[in-house]
C-alpha positions in Angstrom: 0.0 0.0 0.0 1.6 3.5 -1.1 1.9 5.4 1.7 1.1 8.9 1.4 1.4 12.4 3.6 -1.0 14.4 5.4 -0.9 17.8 3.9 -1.3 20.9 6.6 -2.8 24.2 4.9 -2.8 25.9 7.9 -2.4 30.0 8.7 -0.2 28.8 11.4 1.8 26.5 9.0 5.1 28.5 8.1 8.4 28.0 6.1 12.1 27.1 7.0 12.9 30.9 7.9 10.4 30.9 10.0 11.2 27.9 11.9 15.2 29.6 12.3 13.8 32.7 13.2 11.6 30.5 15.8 14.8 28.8 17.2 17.3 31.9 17.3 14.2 33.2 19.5 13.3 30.5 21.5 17.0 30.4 22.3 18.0 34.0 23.0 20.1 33.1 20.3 21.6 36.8 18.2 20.7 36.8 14.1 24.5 38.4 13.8 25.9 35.0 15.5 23.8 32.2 15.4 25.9 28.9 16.9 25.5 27.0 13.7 26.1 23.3 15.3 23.0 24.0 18.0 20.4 25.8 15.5 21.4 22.3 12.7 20.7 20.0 15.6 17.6 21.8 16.8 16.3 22.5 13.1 17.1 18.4 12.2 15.2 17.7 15.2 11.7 19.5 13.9 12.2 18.0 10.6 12.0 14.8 12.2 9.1 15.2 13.5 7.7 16.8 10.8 8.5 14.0 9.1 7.3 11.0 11.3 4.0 13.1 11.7 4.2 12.7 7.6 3.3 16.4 7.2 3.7 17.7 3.4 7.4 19.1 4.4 8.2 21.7 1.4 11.4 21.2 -0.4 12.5 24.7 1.3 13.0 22.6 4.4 15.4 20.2 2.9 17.3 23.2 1.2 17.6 25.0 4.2 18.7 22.1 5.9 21.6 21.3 3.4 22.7 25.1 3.7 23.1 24.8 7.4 25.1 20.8 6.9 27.1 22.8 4.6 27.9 25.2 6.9 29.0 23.4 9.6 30.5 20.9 7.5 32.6 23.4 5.8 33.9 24.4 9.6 35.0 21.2 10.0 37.3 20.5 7.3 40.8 20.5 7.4 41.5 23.9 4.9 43.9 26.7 6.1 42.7 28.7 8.7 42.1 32.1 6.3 40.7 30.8 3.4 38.3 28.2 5.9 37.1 31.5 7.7 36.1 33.6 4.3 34.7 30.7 2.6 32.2 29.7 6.0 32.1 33.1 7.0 30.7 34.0 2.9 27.7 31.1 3.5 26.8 32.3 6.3 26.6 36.0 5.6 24.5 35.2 2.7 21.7 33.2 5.7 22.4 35.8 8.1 21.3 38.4 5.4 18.5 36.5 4.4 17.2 35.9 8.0 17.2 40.2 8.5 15.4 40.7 4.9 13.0 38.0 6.2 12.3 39.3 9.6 12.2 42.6 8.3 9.1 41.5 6.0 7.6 39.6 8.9 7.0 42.7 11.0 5.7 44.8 8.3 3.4 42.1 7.5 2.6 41.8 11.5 2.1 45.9 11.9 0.0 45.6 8.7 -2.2 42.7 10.6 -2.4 44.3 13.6 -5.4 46.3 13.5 -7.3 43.0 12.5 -5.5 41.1 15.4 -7.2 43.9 17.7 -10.4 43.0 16.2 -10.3 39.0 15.9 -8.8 39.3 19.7 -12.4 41.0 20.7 -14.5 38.4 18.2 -12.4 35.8 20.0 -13.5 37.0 23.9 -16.9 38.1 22.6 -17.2 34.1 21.4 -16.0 32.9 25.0 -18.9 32.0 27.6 -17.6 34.2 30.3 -14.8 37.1 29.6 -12.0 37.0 32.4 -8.5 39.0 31.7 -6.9 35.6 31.9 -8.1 34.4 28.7 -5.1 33.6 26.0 -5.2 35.3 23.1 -2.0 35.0 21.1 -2.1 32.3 18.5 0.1 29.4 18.8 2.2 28.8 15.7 3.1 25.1 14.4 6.2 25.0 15.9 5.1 25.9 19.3 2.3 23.2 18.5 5.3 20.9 17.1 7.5 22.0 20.4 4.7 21.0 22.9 4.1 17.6 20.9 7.8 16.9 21.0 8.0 17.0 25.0 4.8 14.7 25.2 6.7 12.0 23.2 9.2 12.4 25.1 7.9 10.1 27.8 6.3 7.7 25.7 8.6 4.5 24.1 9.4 4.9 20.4 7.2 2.8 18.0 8.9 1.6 14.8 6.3 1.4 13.0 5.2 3.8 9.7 2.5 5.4 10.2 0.4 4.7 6.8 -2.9 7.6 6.4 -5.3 4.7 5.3 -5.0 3.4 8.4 -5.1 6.6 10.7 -9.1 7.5 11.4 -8.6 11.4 11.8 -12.2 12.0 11.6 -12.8 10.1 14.4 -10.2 11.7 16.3 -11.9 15.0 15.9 -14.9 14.2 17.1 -12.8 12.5 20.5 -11.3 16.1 20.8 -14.8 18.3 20.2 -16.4 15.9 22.5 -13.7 16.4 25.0 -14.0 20.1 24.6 -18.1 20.0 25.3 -18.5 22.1 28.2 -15.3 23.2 28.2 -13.8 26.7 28.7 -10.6 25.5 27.3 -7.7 22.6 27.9 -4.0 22.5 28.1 -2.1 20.5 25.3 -1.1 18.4 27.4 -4.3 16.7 29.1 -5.7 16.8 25.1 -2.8 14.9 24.5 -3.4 12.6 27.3 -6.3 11.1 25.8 -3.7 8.5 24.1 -1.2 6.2 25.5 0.7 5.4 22.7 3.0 7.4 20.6 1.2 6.5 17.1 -2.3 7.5 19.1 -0.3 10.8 20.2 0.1 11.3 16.7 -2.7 10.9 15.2 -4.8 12.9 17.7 -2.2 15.6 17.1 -3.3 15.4 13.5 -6.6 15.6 14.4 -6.2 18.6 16.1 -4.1 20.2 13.2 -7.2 19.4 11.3 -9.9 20.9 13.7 -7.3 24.4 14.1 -7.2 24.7 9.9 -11.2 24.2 9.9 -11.5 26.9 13.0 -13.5 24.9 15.0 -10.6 25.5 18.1 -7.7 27.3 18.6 -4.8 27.2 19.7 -3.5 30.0 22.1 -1.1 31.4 24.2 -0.5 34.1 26.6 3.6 34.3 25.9 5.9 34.0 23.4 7.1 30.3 24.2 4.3 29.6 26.8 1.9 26.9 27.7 -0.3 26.3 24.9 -4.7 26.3 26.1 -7.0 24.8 23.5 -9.9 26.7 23.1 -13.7 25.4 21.4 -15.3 27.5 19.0 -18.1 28.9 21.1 -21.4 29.9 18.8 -23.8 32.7 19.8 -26.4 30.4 20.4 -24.1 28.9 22.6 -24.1 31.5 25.1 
């Protein structure tokens, strides 16, 4: 049986800059001098998991991730010191430079959106059954989603097995999650995540939820940058 992927068109769903600019962040890490041995570990790590989750991974991924091999390779060969230095130092100038032109589009894109974030922030709390200051707001991107995921399978064994799409019921893992969420304010990743024992039910019901976030029937949020991620249900007027 061919096995295939399960393709994420998600808002949340972002690109190989993204997911450096997400690591250099999440690690305090400076654009100008990015360890390039961590930030390849780290990025190798998410794809991965992208991959054993089977997400459509774009072949920007795979590029970027032979740019940063390169890199450290090329520090690790034995070439005289001057001409090792300009030839590393040229590669990664060119990602460094890439990264700034790319985050400098991200936050005029994100001062563009803010107005609308404003007003989606109110729809969101007007949507909530009772309105408290503690509410999250701040939408969790995939790799936060991806980050959480990775600490749950942590602590479960590793199952060698492929996971093959005909045999993954993600439909009926949506409904688990919606009727988990009935009556509900909200949930932390975690206890949704719960719900399964094993690391291919982890998965799946992760792919579920991937599923229900793209259709907007919950969301994801945070409070912080980095924080713990709540899962909210989509709560209609005649709801409330």
């Amino acid at each position: 049986m061919e096995q295939q992927t399960y393709e994420v068109k998600l808002d949340i769903f972002e690109g190989p800059l993204d997911l450096l600019l997400y690591l250099v962040r999440k690690n305090n890490f400076s654009i100008y001098d990015i360890p390039i041995s961590e930030i390849t570990h780290q990025y190798l790590e998410y794809l991965d998991l992208m991959k054993e989750l089977n997400l459509d991974i774009a072949g920007e991924f795979l590029v970027m991730a032979a740019t940063l091999m390169e890199i450290k390779s090329k520090s690790l060969l034995p070439k005289p010191q001057e001409e090792l230095e300009d030839e590393v130092e040229q590669i990664r100038k060119q990602l460094v430079d890439r990264l700034v032109e790319y985050q400098k589009y991200k936050n005029v894109v994100m001062n563009f959106l803010r107005p609308r974030e404003s007003v989606e922030r109110n729809v969101f709390y007007r949507k909530l059954p009772i309105f408290t200051e503690d509410d999250y707001y701040l939408e969790a991107t995939i790799f936060d989603l991806l980050t959480a995921l990775n600490e749950v399978l942590r602590k479960v064994p590793k199952e060698y097995k492929e996971i093959v799409i005909e045999e993954i019921h993600i439909e009926e893992k949506m409904r688990q999650i919606l009727d988990y969420l009935n009556g509900k304010k909200y949930i932390l990743f975690e206890e949704l995540m719960q719900l399964e024992k094993t690391r291919k039910g982890i998965i799946v019901l992760f792919l579920a939820l991937l599923e229900l976030i793209r259709l907007r029937q919950v969301f994801a949020r945070q409070k912080e940058f980095f924080g713990e991620i709540r899962i909210y249900p989509l709560i209609r007027e005649e709801q409330i």
